[in-house]
C-alpha positions as CSV (number, residue, x, y, z in Angstrom):
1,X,0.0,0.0,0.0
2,X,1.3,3.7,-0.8
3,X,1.4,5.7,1.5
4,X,-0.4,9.3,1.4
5,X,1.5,12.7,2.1
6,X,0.5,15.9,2.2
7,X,1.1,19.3,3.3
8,X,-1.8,21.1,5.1
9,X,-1.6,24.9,4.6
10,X,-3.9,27.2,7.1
11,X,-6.8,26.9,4.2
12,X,-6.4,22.7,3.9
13,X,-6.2,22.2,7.8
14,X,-10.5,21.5,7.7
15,X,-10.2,18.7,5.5
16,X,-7.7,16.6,7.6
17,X,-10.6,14.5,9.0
18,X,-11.7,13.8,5.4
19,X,-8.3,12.9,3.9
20,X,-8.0,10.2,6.6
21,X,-11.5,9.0,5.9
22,X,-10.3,8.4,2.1
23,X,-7.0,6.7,2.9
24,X,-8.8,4.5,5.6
25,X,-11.5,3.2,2.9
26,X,-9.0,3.0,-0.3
27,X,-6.6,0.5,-1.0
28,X,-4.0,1.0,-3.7
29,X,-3.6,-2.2,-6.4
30,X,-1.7,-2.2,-9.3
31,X,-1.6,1.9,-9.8
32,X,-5.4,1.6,-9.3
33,X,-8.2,1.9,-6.8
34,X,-10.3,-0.7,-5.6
35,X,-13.4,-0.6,-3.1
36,X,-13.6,-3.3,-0.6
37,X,-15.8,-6.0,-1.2
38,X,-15.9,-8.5,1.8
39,X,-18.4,-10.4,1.2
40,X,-17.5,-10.8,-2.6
41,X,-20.3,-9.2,-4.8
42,X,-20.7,-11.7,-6.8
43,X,-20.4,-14.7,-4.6
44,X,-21.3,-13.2,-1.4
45,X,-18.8,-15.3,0.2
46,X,-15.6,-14.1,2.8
47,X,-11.9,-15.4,2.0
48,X,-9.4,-15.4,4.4
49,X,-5.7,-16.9,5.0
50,X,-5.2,-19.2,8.2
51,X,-1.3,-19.1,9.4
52,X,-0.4,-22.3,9.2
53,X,2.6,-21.7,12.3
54,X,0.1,-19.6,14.8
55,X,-3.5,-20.2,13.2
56,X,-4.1,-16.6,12.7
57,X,-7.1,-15.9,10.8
58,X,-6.5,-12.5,8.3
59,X,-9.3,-11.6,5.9
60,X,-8.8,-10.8,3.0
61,X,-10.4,-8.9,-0.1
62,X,-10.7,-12.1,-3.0
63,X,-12.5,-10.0,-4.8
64,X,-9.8,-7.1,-5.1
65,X,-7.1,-9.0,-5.9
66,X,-6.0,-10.2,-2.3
67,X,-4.0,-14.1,-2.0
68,X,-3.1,-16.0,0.8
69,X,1.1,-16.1,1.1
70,X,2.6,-19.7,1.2
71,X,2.7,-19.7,4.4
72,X,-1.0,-19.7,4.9
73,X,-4.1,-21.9,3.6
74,X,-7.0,-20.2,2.4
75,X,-10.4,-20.6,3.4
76,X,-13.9,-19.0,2.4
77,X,-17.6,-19.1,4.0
78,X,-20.8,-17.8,3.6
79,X,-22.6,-14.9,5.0
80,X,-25.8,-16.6,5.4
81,X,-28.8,-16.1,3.1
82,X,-31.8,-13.1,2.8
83,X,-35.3,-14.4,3.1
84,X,-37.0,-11.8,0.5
85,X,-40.2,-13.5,0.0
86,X,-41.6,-13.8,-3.3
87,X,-39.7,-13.2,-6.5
88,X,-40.4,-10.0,-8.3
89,X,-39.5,-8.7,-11.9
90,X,-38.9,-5.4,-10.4
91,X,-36.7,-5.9,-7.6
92,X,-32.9,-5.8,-8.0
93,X,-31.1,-9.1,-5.9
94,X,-28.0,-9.9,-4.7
95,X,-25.6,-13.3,-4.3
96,X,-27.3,-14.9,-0.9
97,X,-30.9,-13.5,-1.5
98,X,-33.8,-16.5,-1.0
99,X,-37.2,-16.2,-3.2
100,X,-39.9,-17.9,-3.5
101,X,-41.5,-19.1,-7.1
102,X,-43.8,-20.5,-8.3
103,X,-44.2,-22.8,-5.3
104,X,-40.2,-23.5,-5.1
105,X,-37.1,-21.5,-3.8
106,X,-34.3,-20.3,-4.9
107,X,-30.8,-18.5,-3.7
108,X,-29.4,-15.7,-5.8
109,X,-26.0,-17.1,-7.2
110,X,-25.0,-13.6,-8.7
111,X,-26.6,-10.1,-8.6
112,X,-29.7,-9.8,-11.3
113,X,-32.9,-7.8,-12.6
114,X,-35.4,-9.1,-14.0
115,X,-34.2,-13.0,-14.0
116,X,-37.1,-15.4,-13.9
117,X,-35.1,-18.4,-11.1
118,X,-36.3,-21.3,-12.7
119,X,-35.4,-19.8,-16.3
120,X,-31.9,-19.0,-15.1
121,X,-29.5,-21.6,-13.5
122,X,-26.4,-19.7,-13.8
123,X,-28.0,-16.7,-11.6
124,X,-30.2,-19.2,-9.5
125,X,-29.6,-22.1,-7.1
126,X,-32.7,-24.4,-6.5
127,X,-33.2,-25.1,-2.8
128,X,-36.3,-27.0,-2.8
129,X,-39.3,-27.5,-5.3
130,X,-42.7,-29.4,-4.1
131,X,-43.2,-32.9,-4.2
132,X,-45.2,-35.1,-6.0
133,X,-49.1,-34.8,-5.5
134,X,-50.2,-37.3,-3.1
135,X,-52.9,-39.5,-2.9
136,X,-56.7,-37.7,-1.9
137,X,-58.2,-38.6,1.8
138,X,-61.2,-39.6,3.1
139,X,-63.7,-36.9,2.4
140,X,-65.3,-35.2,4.9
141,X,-69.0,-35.3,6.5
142,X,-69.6,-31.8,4.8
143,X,-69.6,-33.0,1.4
144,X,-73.3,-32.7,0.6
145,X,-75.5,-33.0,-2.6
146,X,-78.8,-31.6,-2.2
147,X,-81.9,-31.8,-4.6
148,X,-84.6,-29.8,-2.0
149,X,-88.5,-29.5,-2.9
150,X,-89.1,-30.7,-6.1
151,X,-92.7,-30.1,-7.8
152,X,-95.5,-32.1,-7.8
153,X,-94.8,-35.6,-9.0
154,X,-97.9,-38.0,-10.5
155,X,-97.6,-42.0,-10.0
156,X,-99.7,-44.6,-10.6
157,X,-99.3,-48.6,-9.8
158,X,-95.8,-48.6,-11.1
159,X,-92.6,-47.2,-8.7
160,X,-91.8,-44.1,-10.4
161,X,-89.0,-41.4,-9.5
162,X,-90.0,-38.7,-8.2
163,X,-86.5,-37.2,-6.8
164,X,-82.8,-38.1,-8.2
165,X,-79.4,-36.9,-7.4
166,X,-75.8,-38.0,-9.4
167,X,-73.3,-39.1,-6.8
168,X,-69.6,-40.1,-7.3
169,X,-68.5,-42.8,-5.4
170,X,-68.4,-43.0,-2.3
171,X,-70.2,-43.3,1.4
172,X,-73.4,-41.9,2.1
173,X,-76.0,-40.7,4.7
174,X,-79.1,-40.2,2.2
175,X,-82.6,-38.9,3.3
176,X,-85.4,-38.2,1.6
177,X,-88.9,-36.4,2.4
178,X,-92.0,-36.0,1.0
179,X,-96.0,-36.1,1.5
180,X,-98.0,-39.2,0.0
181,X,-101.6,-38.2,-1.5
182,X,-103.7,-40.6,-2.9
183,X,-105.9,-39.4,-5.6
184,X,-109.5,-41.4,-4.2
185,X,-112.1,-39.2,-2.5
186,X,-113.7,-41.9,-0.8
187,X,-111.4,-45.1,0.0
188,X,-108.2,-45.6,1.8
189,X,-105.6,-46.3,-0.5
190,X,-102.2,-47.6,-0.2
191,X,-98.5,-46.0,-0.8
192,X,-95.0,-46.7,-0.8
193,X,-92.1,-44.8,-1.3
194,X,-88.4,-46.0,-1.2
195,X,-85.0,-45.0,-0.8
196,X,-82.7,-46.3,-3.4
197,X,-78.8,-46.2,-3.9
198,X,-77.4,-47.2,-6.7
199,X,-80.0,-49.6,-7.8
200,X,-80.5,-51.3,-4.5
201,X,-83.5,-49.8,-1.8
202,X,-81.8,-48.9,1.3
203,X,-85.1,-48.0,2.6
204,X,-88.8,-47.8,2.3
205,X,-92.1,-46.6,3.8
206,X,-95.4,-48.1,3.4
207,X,-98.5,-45.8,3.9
208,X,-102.2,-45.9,4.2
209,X,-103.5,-42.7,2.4
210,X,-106.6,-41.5,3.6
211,X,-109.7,-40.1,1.6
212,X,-110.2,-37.0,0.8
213,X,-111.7,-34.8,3.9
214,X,-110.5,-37.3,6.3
215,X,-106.7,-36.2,6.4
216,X,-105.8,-38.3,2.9
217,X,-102.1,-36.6,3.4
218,X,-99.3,-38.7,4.6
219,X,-95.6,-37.3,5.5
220,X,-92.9,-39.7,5.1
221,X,-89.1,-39.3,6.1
222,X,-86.4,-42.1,4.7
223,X,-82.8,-42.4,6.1
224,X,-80.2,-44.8,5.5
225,X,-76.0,-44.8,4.8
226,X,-74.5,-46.9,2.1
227,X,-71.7,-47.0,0.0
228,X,-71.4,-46.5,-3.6
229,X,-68.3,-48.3,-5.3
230,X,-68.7,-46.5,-8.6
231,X,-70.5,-43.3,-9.8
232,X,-74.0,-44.0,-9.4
233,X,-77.7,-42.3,-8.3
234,X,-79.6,-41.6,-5.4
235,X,-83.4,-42.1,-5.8
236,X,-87.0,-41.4,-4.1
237,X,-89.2,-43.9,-5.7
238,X,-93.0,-44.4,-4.9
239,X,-96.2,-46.0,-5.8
240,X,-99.5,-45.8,-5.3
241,X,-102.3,-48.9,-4.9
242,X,-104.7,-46.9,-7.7
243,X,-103.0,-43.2,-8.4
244,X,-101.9,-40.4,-6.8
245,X,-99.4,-38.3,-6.4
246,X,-95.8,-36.8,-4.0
247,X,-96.0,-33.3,-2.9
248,X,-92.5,-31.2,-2.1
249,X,-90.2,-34.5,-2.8
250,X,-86.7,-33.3,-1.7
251,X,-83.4,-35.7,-1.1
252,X,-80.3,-35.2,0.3
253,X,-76.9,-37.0,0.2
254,X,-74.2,-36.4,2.6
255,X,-70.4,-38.0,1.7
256,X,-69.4,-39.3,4.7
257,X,-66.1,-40.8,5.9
258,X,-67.0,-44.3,6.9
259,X,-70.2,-46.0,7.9
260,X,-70.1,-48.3,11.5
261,X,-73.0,-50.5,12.7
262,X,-73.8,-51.4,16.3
């Protein structure tokens, strides 16, 4: 290092403090100037020479042009990374800064603008990306398919839908309601409706319909869980003895985890 001289006159005295802050911060290579870089600017890393007789650790400015002597071995570390959150087009990074994109992160290898990480392997470093997808649990009880208050629906001797839902498979708690009202204004008549899942009845009600002016409505509620192995339907089926018809037929289908018995 060259050393600085100079001779202060009674105008020059006021920038003493100045000078000294200049000689303190400069360091004289080769005829030229270089600022220090510790940690490297571009690798964001410190060097330093170890004596090899007393250990001594001396840092050093790699970046400036500073070696280790013979007698020393050279060693280097990091300065530990910069969370900075997500990565954005806008923001200028340096060697040790962490991002996140895209669901992955990444630490800055060198300084950059506008560098995409995972378009730019010589400026990025991959740290960890997500893992495969894995396979979909149990669904919960709150999975529910609703088909609520449906109009009017005619039958005659023949089971006929009156309500359907599409399900996908799986286990369910299915109910279905209605009111049963038998078209005869003067004889009991005879209803039933059922609860099917996927082709099989999972429950049923049978009703005596009363004529009309004698209370010939009849409320029904049907509830049962069963389990569906492949897409299938949900169904409210009734019949009447002679004719009539199901008021307000609504059914709902709740995915459930698992079904248990007593």
């Amino acid at each position: 290092m060259l050393a600085l001289t100079s001779r202060l006159t009674s105008r020059s005295r006021g920038l003493t403090g100045f000078v000294v802050g200049v000689v303190a911060t400069l360091t004289i290579v080769g005829g030229g100037v270089a600022i220090a870089a510790i940690p490297s600017t571009t690798t964001a890393k410190f060097n330093g020479c170890v004596s090899k007789d007393t250990g001594v650790l001396r840092v050093i400015n790699y970046q400036a042009g500073k070696r280790c002597k013979k007698s020393e071995k050279g060693i280097s570390w990091a300065q530990g990374w910069s969370y900075k959150g997500l990565w954005r087009a806008t923001t200028s990074y340096r060697p040790g800064d962490v991002v996140l994109d895209n669901g992955s992160s990444y630490v800055a290898r060198t300084a950059s603008l506008a560098k995409s990480p995972p378009s730019d392997a010589s400026r990025w470093g991959l740290l960890a990306s997500p893992g495969p997808q894995g396979a979909t649990g149990p669904a919960g009880p709150s999975e529910a398919y609703s088909a609520p208050d449906g109009p009017l629906h005619l039958t005659g001797t023949a089971f006929s839908t009156a309500r359907s839902l599409a399900l996908p498979a799986g286990t369910y708690s299915v109910t279905a309601t209605g009111v049963a009202d038998g078209d005869s204004e003067t004889v009991l008549t005879g209803a039933t409706c059922r609860l099917v899942l996927g082709g099989t009845v999972i429950d049923r009600a049978d009703m005596s319909v009363l004529p009309d002016g004698a209370g010939d409505k009849d409320a029904f509620s049907l509830n049962a869980a069963a389990t569906l192995s492949a897409p299938g339907t949900a169904e409210l089926q009734c019949s009447f003895a002679e004719s009539g018809k199901v008021l307000s037929p609504s059914l709902v289908a709740i995915r459930v985890g698992s079904v248990s018995t007593p």
